[in-house]
Structure formats: C-alpha cells, structure tokens
C-alpha positions in Angstrom: 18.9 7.6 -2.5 21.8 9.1 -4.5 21.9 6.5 -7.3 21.4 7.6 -10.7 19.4 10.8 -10.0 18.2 12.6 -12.9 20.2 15.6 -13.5 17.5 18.0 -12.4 17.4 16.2 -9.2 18.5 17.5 -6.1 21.4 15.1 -4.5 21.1 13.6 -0.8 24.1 16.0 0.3 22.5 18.7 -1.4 22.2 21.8 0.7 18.4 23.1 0.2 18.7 27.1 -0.6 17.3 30.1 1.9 14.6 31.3 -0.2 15.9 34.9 0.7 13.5 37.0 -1.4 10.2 34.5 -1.7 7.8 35.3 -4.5 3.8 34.7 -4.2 4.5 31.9 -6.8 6.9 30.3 -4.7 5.9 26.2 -3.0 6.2 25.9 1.0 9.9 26.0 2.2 11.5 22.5 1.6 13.5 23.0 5.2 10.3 22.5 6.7 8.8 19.9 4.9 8.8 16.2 6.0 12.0 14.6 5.0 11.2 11.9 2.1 12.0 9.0 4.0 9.7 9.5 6.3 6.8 10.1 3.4 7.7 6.6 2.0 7.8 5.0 5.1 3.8 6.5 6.1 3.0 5.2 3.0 4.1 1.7 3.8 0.3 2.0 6.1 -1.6 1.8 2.7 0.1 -0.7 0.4 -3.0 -2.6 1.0 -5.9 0.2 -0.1 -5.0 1.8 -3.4 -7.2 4.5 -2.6 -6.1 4.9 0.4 -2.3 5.3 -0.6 -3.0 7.8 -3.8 -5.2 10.0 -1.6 -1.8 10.2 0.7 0.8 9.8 -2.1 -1.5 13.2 -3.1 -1.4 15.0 0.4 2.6 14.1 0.4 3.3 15.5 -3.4 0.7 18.9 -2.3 2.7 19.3 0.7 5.8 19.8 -1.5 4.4 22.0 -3.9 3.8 19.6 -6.1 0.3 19.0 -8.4 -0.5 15.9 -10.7 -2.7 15.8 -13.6 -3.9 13.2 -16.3 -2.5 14.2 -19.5 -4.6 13.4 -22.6 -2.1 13.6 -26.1 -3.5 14.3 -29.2 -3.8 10.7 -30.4 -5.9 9.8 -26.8 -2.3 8.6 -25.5 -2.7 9.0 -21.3 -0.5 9.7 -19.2 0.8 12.1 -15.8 1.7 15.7 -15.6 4.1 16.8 -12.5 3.5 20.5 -11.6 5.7 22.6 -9.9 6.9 25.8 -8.5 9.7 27.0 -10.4 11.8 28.8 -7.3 15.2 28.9 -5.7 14.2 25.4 -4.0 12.5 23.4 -7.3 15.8 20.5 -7.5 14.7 20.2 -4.1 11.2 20.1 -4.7 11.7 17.8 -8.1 14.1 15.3 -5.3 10.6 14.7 -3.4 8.8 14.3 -6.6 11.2 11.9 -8.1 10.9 9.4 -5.6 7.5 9.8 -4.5 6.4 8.9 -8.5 9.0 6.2 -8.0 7.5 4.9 -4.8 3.6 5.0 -6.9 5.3 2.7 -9.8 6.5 0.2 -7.4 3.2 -1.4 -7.6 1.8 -1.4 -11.0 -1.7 -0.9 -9.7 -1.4 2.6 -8.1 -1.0 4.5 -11.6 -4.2 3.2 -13.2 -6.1 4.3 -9.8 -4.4 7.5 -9.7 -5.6 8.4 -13.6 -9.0 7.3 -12.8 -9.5 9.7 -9.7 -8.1 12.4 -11.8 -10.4 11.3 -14.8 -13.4 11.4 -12.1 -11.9 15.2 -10.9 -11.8 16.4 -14.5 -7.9 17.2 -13.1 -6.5 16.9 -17.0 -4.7 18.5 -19.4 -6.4 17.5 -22.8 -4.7 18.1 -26.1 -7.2 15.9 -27.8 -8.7 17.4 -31.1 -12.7 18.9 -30.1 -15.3 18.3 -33.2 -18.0 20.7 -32.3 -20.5 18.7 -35.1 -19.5 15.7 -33.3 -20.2 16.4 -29.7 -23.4 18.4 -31.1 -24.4 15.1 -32.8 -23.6 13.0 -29.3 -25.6 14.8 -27.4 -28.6 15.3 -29.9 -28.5 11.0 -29.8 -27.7 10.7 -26.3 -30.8 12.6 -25.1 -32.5 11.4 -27.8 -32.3 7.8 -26.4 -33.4 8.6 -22.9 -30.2 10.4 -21.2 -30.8 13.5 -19.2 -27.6 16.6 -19.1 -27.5 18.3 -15.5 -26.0 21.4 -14.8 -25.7 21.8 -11.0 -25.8 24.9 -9.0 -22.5 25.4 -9.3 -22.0 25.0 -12.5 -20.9 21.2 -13.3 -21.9 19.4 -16.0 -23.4 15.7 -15.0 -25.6 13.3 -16.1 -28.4 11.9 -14.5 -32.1 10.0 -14.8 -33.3 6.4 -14.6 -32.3 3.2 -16.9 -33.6 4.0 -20.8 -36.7 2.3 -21.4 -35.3 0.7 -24.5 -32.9 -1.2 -22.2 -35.5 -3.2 -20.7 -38.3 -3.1 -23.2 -37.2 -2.6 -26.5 -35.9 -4.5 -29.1 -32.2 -5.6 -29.9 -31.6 -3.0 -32.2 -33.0 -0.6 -30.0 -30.7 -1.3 -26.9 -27.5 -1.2 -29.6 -28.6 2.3 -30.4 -28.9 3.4 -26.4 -25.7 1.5 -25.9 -24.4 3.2 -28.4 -25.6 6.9 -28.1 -23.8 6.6 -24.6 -20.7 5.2 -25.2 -20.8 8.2 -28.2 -21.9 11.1 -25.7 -19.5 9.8 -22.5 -16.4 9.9 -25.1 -17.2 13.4 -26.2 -17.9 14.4 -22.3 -14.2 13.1 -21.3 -12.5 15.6 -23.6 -12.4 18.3 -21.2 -12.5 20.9 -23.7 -16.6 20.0 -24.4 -17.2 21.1 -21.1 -18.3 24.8 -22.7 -19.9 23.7 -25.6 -22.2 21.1 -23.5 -22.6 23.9 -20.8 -24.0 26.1 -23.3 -26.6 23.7 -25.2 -27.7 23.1 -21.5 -28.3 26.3 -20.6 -30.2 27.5 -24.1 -32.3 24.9 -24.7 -32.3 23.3 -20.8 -35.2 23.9 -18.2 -33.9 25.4 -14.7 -35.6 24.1 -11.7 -36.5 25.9 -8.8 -33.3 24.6 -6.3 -30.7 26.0 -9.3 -30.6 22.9 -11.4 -30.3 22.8 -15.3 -31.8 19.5 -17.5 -32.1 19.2 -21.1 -33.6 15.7 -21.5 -36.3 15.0 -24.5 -39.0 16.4 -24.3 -41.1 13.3 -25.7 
C-alpha cells in the first residue's frame, strides 16, 4: 500500500507520533484505531448494497477523524470535501483517508450515492451565488401553484402537502406552470445558503400550529 502515495500521505513503515500534548481539536489516536486493511476488508460485506457500504465507508472515515461533505463550486460543479483534524497524527489520518476514498472509487456507483445522502443531509459546502429576488420569486410561484413550506419544530425547512390540483385537473399549460414553479423553488431550496431567507418568509408570513409546526401555503 506504499505505491505512489501522495506526498502528504503517511508511508506503511511510517511510525504514527505520541500525541504527547493533545489538543481538544485533536481526532481519536491513530494507534488505536482499526488498521486500514481491516476497514477495506469489512467493507468487502457491502459491495452488494450501496447504501449499505457508504453508511460504513462513513462510520470507518468518522472513526479516523475524518468528515465528508458535498461541495457545491460556484458554477454548480459537485464534488467531495475531506475534513480533518490538523494534529501531530493528520499524515496518519490523511493514510486512512487516502485509501478509504480510493476503495469508494473502485466502483463508480458509490460516489453518486454518497453525494445524494449528503444532498438529502444538507451536509454541503455551497459556494453557489444566492439571488435573494430569485428565491423570493420561487417561492411566491411555488406556493402559488399549490406547494406548502414547513418549518418543523426544530427548525428545518421541508416541504409538504398533497398533489397540486392542476396536475390532475388542469389544463396543459397549467401542469407546465406547477411543473415548473417546482423545479424553480427545489433549485433555489438546494443552495444551502436559502435556508435563512426561506426560514424567515416562513416564519413572518407562515401560520404556527399548535404541535410547533410552521406552513405558509396560499391562502386561496
């Protein structure tokens, strides 16, 4: 496992450092971690569930100090972000990492799930551009069209509410405007920086129900 490491890579023969003087910032101790070979090898039980295998290609990376998000670039490009402690141990640390990422590439499946469950987590870092008219405009048509904007209890924005009546009763041009309105409303809602701006449009012009819930639907 020696073979072309990158250079920030801790080597097989590589002692791993005593973390002498450990910091609160600092991951678990690598000397007591499981050794790598014997990650990839547990992982060999799920190379027939894909969500099986990225919820324990996640518990493996945690378990090194490790943390993975979906990374949104300014142009919408997607991709993955490795976290990780910076400490006395982190070539040791980035060793795991290294092949554990190279283990999830060996089947080009696994990737695509792994962004999708950190999509569905809101686990991102977004640099995407936020148009406050824009998002103010999707959610004006979205509602407008039959949606219904949830705030839960705890503070999450969701969607909820039965199928639009326009996409069973109304005319052609009517479902291409629900159709539409959504697809406009759920690309603002994935920019994780409209969380705050949909939060507060819920909460001013929302009704709270009596279990802690927030809904701004029409009125109509």
């Amino acid at each position: 496992m020696t073979a072309a490491l990158p250079k920030h890579v801790a080597a097989d023969d590589e002692a791993i450092p005593d973390p002498s003087a450990r910091m609160p910032g600092d991951g678990p101790d690598m000397r007591g971690v499981m050794p790598i070979a014997n990650m990839l090898a547990d992982l060999r039980q799920f190379d027939d569930d894909l969500v099986g295998y990225v919820d324990r290609w996640r518990e493996h990376l945690t378990s090194v100090g490790g943390s993975v998000l979906l990374h949104y670039a300014r142009d919408g490009e997607k991709g993955l972000t490795l976290g990780m402690p910076c400490d006395p141990q982190v070539r040791h640390r980035s060793r795991w990492a290294h092949f554990l990422f190279q283990d999830l590439d060996a089947d080009d499946e696994r990737r695509p799930v792994l962004m999708m469950i950190l999509q569905r987590e809101r686990m991102c870092w977004d640099e995407r551009p936020v148009d406050a008219a824009a998002t103010t405009r999707a959610m004006r048509d979205f509602i407008r069209t039959g949606g219904r904007i949830l705030i839960t209890p705890e503070g999450h924005v969701t969607e909820g509410g039965g199928v639009p009546r326009a996409l069973t009763h109304g005319t052609a041009e009517e479902r291409a405007e629900v159709t539409r309105a959504g697809r406009a409303y759920f690309d603002v809602r994935h920019r994780l920086r409209t969380d705050r701006q949909i939060k507060r449009a819920a909460r001013l012009l929302g009704q709270r129900t009596d279990n802690g819930w927030i809904v701004l639907e029409s009125r109509a």
